[in-house]
C-alpha positions in Angstrom: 88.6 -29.0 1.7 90.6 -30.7 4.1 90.2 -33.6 6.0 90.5 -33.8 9.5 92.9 -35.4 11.8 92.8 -37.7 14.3 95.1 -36.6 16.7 94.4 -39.5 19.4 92.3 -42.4 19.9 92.0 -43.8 23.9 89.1 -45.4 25.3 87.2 -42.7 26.7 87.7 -40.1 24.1 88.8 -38.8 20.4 91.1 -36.0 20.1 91.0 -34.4 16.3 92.4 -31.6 14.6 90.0 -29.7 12.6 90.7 -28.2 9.5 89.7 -24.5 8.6 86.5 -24.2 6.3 84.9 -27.3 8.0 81.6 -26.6 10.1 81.8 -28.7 13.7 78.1 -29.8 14.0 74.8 -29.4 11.5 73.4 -25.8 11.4 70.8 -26.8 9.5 69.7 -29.7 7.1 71.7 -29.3 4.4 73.8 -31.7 3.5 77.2 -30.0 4.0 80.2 -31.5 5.8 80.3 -31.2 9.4 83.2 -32.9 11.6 80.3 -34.5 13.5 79.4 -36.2 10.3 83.4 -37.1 9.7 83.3 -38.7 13.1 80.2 -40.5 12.5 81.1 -42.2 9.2 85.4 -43.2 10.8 83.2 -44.7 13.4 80.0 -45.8 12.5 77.3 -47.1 14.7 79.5 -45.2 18.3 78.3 -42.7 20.1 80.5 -39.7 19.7 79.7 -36.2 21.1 81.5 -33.1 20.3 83.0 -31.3 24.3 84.3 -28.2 22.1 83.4 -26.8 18.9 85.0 -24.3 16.8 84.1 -21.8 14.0 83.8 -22.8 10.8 87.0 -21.3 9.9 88.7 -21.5 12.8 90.8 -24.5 13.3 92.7 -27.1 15.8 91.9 -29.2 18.4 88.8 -30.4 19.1 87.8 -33.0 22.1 85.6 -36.0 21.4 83.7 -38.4 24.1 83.0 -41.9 23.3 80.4 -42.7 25.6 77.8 -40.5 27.1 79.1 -40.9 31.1 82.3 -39.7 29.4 80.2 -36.6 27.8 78.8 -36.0 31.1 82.4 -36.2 32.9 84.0 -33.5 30.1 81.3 -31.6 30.1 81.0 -30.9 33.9 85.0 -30.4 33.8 84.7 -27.8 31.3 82.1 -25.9 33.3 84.2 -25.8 36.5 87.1 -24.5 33.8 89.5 -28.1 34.5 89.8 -28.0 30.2 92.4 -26.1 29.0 92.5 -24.6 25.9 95.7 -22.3 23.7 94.8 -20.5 20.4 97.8 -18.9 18.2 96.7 -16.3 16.0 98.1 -13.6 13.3 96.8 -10.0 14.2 97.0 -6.5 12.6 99.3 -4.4 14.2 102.1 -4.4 16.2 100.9 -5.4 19.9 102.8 -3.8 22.1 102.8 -5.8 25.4 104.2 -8.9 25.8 101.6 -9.7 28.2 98.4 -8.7 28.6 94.4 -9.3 30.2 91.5 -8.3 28.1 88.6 -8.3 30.2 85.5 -6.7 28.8 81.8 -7.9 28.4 80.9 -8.9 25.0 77.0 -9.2 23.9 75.1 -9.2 20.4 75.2 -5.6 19.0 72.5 -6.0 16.8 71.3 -5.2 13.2 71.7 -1.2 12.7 73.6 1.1 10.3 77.0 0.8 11.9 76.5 -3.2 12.0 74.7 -5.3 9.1 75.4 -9.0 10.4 73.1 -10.0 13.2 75.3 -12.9 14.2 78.4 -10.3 15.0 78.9 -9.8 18.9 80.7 -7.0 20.4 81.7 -5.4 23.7 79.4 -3.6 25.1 79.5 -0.9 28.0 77.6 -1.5 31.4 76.0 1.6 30.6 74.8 0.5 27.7 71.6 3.1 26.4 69.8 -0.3 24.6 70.4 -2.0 27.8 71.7 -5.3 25.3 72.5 -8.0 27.3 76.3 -8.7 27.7 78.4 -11.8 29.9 82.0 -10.9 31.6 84.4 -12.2 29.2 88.3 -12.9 30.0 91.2 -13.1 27.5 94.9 -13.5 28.0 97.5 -12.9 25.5 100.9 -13.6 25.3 103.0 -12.1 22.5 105.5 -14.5 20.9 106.7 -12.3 17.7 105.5 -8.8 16.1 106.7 -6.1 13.3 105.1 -3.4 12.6 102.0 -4.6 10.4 101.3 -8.3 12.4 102.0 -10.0 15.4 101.7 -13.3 16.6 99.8 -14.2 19.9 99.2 -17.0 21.9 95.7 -16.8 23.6 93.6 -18.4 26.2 90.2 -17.6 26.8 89.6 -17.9 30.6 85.8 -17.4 29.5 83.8 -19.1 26.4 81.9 -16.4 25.0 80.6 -16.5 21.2 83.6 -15.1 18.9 85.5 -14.1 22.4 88.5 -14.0 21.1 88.1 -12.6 18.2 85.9 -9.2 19.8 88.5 -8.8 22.4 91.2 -9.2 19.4 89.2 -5.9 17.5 88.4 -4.2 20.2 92.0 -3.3 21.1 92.3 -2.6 17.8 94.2 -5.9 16.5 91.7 -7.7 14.4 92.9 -11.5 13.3 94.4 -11.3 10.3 91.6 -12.6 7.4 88.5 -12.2 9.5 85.4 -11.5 7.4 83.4 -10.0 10.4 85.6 -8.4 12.9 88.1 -7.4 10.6 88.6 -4.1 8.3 85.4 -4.2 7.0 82.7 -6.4 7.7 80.7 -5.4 5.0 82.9 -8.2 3.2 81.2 -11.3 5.0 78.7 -10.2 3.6 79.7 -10.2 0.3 81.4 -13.2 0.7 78.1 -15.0 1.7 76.7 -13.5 -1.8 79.4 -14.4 -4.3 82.1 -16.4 -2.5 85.5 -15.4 -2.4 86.4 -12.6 -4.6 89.9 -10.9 -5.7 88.7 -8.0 -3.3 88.9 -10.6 -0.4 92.5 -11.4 -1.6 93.3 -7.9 -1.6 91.8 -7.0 1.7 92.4 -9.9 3.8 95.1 -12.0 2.4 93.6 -15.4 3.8 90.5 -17.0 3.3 90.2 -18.0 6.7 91.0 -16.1 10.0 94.1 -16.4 10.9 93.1 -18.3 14.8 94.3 -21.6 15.9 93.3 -23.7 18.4 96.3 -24.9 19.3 96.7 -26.4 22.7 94.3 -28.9 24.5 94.9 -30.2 28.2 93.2 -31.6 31.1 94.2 -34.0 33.9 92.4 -37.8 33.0 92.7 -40.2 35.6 95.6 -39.1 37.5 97.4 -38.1 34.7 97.7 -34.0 32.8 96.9 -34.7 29.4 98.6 -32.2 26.5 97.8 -32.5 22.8 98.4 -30.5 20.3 97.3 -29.6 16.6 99.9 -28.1 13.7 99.4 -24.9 12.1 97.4 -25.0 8.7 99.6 -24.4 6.3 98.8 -21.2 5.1 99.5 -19.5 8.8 102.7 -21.4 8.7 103.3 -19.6 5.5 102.3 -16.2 6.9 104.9 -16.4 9.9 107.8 -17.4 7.8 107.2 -14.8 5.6 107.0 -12.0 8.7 109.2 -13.9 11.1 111.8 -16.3 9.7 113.3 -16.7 13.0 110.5 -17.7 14.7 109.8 -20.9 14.8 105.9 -21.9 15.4 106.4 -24.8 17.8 108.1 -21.8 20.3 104.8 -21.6 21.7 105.1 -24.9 23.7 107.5 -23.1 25.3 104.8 -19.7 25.9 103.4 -19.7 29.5 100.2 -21.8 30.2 98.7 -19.5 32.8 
């Protein structure tokens, strides 16, 4: 697994890229790696708090505070919605748009015969007959490059709802490229839990991570706007020169920031 990367180191607050595979914080007792734990051992005996997490297997930028006034201070900003934050991501299909607004609710669908993972979320209809409980959710998509099997999005999720991006993604019928859960069939999460990664996954999903990148971080600091920025794993990289050799990745900088 990789290591992650420290992307900046001020006063106030960390800025790290985190690699795909890596958990962000403790789930449970284990022992496993966490970038929590990474953080605590590169700086042992400060307080650092994690302001966003990712999913395991997502990866990119991820904002640190040093000190908890400075936890308290990111934490309110990211409430009122002051913290930016870009994904890029591969997705089935061609998207058609160049632009677009997902905006449906998303809630936990629930063990039952259609769904066997009781983390997965989904969006779910105001009408709902189970009456599952659901939160407005906001994506915006901008399309950068596409064929006719994958495109390549820049996203920004104007709410932070569990797995937001990748629901919305599915639900107009372009799932990330590699995801165990919303993809093709999510019957291989959980086969992957069982026996790891198998020549099926290979076959099926191509990456052994989903294909979503958290790109882009900014927020105004004392005056000034603040912009940083993680690279592409390298196996995304890979993808897009494969499917789009003109296309350079860093021609999202130049995508529109809302």
């Amino acid at each position: 697994m990789l290591e992650p990367t420290l992307l900046a180191q001020e006063s106030d607050f960390l800025v790290v890229a985190k690699p795909p595979h890596l958990l962000s914080h403790p789930t449970r007792p284990d022992g496993k790696p966490t970038l929590l734990g990474w953080l605590q051992e590169k700086f042992p005996g400060e307080f650092v708090a994690l302001v966003n997490r990712l999913d395991r297997e997502t990866s990119g930028t991820v904002l640190v505070a040093r000190s908890p006034e400075v936890a308290s201070r990111l934490g309110t900003m990211t409430m009122r919605r002051k913290i930016h934050k870009y994904y890029l991501a591969l997705v089935s299909g061609r998207v058609e748009t160049e632009h677009g607004v997902i905006e449906a609710p998303i809630g936990r669908l629930g063990i039952s015969a259609e769904n066997p993972i009781w983390l997965r979320q989904g969006v779910i209809a105001s009408d709902d007959p189970a009456s599952r409980k659901t939160a407005l959710a906001q994506t915006e998509y901008w399309r950068l490059a596409a064929s006719d099997s994958i495109s390549f999005l820049r996203l920004q999720a104007h709410t932070g709802r569990l797995h937001q991006l990748r629901v919305h993604l599915a639900h107009i019928g372009h799932p990330v490229i590699g995801d165990k859960i919303y993809g093709p069939d999510s019957n291989l999460y959980l086969k992957f839990i069982d026996e790891g990664w198998t020549e099926e996954h290979q076959r099926v999903l191509g990456l052994s991570h989903h294909a979503l990148h958290a790109y882009e971080l900014r927020f105004p600091w004392n005056g000034q706007e603040l912009i940083f920025t993680a690279p592409l794993p390298e196996d995304m990289r890979s993808l897009i020169e494969i499917h789009f050799p003109t296309c350079h990745p860093e021609l999202a900088e130049g995508a529109p920031s809302g």
